[in-house]
C-alpha positions as CSV (number, residue, x, y, z in Angstrom):
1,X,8.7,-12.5,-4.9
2,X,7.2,-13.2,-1.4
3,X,4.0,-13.9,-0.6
4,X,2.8,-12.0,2.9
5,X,-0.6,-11.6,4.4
6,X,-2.0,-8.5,7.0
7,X,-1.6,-10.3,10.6
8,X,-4.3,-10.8,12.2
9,X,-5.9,-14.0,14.8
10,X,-7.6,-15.5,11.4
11,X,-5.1,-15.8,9.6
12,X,-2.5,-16.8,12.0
13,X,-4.8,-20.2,13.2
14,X,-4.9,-20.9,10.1
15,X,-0.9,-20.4,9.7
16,X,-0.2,-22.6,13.4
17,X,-2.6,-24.9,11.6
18,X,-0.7,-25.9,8.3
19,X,-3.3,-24.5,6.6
20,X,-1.9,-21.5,5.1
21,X,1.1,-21.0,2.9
22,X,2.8,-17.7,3.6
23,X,6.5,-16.3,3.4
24,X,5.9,-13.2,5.9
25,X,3.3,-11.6,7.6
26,X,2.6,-8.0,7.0
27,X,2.3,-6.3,10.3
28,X,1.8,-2.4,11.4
29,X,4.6,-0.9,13.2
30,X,3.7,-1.4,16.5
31,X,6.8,-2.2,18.1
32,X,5.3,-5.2,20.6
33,X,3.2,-7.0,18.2
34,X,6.1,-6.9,15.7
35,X,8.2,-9.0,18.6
36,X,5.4,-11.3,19.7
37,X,4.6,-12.4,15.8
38,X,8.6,-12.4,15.0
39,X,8.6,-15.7,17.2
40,X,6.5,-17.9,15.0
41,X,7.2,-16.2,11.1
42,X,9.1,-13.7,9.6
43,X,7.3,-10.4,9.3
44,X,7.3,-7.5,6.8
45,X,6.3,-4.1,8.6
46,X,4.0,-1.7,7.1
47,X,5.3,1.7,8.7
48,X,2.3,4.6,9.3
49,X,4.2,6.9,7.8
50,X,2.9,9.7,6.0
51,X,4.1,12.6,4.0
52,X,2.2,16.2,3.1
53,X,0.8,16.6,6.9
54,X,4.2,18.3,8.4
55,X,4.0,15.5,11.0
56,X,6.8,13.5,9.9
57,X,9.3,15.3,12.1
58,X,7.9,13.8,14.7
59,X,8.4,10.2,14.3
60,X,10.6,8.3,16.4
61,X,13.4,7.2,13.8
62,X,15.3,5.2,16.3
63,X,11.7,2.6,16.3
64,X,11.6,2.9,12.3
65,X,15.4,1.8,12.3
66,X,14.6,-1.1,14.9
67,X,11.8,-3.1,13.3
68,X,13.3,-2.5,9.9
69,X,16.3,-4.4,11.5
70,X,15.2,-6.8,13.3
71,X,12.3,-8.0,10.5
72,X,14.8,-7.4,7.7
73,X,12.4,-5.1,5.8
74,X,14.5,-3.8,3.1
75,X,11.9,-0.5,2.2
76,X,10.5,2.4,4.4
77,X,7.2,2.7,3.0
78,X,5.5,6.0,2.9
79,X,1.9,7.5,2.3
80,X,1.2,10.6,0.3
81,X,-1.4,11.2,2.5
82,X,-2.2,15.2,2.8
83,X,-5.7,16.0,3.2
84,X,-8.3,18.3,4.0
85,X,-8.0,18.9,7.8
86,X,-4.0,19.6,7.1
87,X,-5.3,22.3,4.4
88,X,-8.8,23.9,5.6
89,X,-8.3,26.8,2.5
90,X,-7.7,23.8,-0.1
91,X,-11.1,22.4,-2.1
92,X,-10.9,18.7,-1.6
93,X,-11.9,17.6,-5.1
94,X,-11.3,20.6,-7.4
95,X,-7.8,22.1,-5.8
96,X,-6.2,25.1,-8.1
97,X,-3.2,24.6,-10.3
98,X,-1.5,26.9,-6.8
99,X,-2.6,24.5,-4.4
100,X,-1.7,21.6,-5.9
101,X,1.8,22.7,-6.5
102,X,2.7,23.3,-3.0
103,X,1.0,20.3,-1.6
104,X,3.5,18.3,-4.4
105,X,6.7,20.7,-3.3
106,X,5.4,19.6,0.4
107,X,5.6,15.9,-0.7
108,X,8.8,16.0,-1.9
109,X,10.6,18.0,0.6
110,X,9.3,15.6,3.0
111,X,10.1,12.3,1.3
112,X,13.5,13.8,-0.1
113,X,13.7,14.1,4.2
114,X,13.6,10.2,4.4
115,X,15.4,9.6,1.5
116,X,18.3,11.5,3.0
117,X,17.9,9.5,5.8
118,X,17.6,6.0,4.6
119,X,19.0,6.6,0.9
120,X,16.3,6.8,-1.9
121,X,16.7,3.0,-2.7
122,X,15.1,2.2,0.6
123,X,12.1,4.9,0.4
124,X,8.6,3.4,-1.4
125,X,5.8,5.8,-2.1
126,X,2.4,4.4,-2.0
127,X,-0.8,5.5,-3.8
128,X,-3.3,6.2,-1.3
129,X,-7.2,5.5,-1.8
130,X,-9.3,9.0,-2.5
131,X,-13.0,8.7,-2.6
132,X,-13.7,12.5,-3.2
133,X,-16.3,14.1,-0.9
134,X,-16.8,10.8,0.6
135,X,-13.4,11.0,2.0
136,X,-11.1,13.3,3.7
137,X,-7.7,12.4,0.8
138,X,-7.0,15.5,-0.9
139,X,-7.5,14.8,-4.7
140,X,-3.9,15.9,-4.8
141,X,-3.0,12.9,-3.3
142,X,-4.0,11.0,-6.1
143,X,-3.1,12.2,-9.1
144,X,-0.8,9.8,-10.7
145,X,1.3,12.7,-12.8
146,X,1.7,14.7,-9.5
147,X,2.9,10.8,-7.7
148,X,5.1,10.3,-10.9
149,X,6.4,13.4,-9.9
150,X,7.2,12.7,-6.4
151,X,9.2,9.4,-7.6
152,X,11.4,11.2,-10.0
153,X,12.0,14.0,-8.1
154,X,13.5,12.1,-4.6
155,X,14.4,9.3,-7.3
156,X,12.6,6.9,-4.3
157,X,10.1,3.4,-5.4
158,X,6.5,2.9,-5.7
159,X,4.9,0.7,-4.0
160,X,1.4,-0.2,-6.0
161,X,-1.7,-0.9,-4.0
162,X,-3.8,-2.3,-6.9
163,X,-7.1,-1.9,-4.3
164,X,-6.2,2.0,-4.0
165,X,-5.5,2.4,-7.7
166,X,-9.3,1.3,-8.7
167,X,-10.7,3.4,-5.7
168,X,-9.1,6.4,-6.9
169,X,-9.9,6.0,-10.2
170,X,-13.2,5.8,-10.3
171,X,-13.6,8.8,-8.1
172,X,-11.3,10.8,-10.5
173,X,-13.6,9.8,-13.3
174,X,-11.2,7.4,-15.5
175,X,-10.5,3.7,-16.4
176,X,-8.5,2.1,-13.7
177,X,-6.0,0.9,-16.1
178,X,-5.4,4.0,-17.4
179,X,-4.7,5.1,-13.6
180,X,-2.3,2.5,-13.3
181,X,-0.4,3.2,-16.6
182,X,0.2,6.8,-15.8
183,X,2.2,5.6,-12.7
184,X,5.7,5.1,-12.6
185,X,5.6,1.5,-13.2
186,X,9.6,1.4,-14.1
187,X,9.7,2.2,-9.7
188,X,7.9,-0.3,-8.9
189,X,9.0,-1.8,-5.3
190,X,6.1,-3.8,-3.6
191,X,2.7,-4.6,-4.3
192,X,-0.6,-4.5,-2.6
193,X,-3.6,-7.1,-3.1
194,X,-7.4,-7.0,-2.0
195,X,-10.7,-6.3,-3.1
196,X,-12.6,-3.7,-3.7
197,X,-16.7,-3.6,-3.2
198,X,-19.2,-0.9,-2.3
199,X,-19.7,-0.2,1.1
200,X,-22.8,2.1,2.4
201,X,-22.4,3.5,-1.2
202,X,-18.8,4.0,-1.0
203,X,-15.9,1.8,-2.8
204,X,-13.7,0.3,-0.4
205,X,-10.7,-2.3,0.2
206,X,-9.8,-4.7,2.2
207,X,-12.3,-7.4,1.9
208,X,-12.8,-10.7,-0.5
209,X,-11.4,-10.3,-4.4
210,X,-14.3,-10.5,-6.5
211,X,-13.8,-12.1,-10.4
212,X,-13.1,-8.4,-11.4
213,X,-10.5,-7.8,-8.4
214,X,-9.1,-11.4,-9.9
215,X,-9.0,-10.2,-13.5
216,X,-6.9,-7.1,-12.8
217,X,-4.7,-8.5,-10.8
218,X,-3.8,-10.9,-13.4
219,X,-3.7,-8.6,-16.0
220,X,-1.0,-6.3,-13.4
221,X,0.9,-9.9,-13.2
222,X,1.1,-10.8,-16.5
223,X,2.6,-7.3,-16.6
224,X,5.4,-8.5,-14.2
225,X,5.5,-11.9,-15.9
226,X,6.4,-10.2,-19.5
227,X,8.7,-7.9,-18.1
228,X,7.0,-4.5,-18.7
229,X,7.1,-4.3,-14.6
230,X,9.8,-4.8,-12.7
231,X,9.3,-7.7,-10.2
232,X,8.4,-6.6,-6.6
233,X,10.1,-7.9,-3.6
234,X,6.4,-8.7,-2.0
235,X,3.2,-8.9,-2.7
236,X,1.1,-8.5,0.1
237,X,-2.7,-9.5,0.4
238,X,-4.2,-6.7,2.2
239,X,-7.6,-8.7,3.4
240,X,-8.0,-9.4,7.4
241,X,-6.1,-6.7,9.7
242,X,-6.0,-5.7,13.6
243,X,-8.7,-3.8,15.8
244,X,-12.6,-2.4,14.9
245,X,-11.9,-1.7,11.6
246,X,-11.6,-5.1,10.7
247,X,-13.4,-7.0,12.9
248,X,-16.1,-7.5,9.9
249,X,-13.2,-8.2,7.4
250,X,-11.3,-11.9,8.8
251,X,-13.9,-14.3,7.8
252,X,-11.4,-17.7,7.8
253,X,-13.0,-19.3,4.6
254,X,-11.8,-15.8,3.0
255,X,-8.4,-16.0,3.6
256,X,-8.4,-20.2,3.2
257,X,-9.5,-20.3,0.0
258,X,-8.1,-16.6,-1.9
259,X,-4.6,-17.0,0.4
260,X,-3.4,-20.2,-1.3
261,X,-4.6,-19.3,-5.0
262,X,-2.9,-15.7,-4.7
263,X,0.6,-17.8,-3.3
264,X,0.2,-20.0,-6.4
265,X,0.0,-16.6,-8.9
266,X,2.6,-15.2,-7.3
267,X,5.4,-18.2,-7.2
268,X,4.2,-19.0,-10.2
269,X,6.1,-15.7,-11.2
270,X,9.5,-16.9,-9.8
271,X,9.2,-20.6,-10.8
């Protein structure tokens, strides 16, 4: 399994520096800064794709095809990402049995659409974070029987963000195990890593694993380690990132001292 880390200045001084252990860097797909990071490490694109909005018939497949080729991704990741503004008549947190079923038909119409495309091996769903009214994720994004469902019916991958898992959970009320469980583990593709705190009152991801982020993760490996998971190609540690958004989130000593004890946990899988 390889070890990759979100791209951003922090964490690639600390890369040009010997001081951090990586296999790839994770990177959005924008097309230029895929090219300019290609030149000093591999790279592992994170595509913005996202299915339930109607707006994945406009993507520009021949850009998708080109960074997946020339990073050698082997998955097209995707998002079930519908929400509110894409369905104005549909309650956020308390959708009807109705609504929920044609936001799931919706899903899978529209990943079956890139699984025609790519072939279902290559397609990974990922869970996305919902924060109920807090947010703007439809709670019918979320709802691990209605992702199961997705999976089985394009017979595509899941690709676990641990972070998103515990986010969701708590806003639908349940144990995040429990969450986790009801996924379709037996899919499992590629795994996401970071941790999760309060922020103005609301959980969010992206920042520094605290000892809980650190005991669930090793509970999900031990998972992997005994089998009951399949092993992921990646795991990717979701902390530090591009732009505004994350100009709080890439303090160095965060990523130089989680980094190397999350690459030790996960080769310590393949060893």
């Amino acid at each position: 399994m390889l070890f990759c880390i979100n791209y951003c200045k922090t964490a690639d001084a600390l890369f040009k520096n010997g001081a951090l252990a990586i296999d790839r860097y994770k990177c959005p797909d924008w097309p230029d800064l895929v090219h300019e990071v290609t030149q000093t490490c591999h790279v592992a694109v994170h595509f913005d794709l996202i299915a339930g909005n109607g707006h994945l018939a406009e993507t520009d497949w021949e850009v998708v095809d080109r960074l997946a080729a020339m990073t050698d991704t082997p998955y097209i990741n995707v998002h079930l990402g519908a929400m509110a503004s894409d369905y104005p008549s549909v309650s956020l947190d308390h959708p009807s049995s109705g609504d929920a079923l044609q936001i799931t038909k919706k899903y899978i119409t529209e990943v079956n659409e890139l699984a025609r495309r790519f072939g279902s091996h290559r397609v990974i769903v990922e869970n996305v974070p919902y924060t109920s009214t807090a947010g703007k994720i439809l709670r019918t994004s979320v709802e691990p029987e209605i992702i199961t469902c997705v999976i089985q019916e394009t017979d595509c991958g899941l690709l676990l963000d641990l972070a998103h898992a515990r986010i969701s959970a708590h806003y639908l009320g349940m144990p995040a195990w429990d969450y986790v469980m009801k996924l379709p583990l037996e899919r499992l593709k590629e795994l996401h890593i970071t941790g999760v705190q309060p922020v103005n009152g609301v959980l969010n991801d992206h920042l520094a694993l605290t000892e809980e982020d650190w005991a669930f993760l090793k509970r999900a490996l031990e998972m992997i380690r005994l089998g009951d998971w399949p092993l992921p190609w990646m795991a990717a540690f979701e902390y530090g990132g591009l732009g505004q958004v994350f100009a709080w989130r890439n303090e160095p000593s965060v990523i130089a001292n989680q980094a190397p004890k999350l690459y030790r946990m996960i080769k310590e899988l393949t060893d």
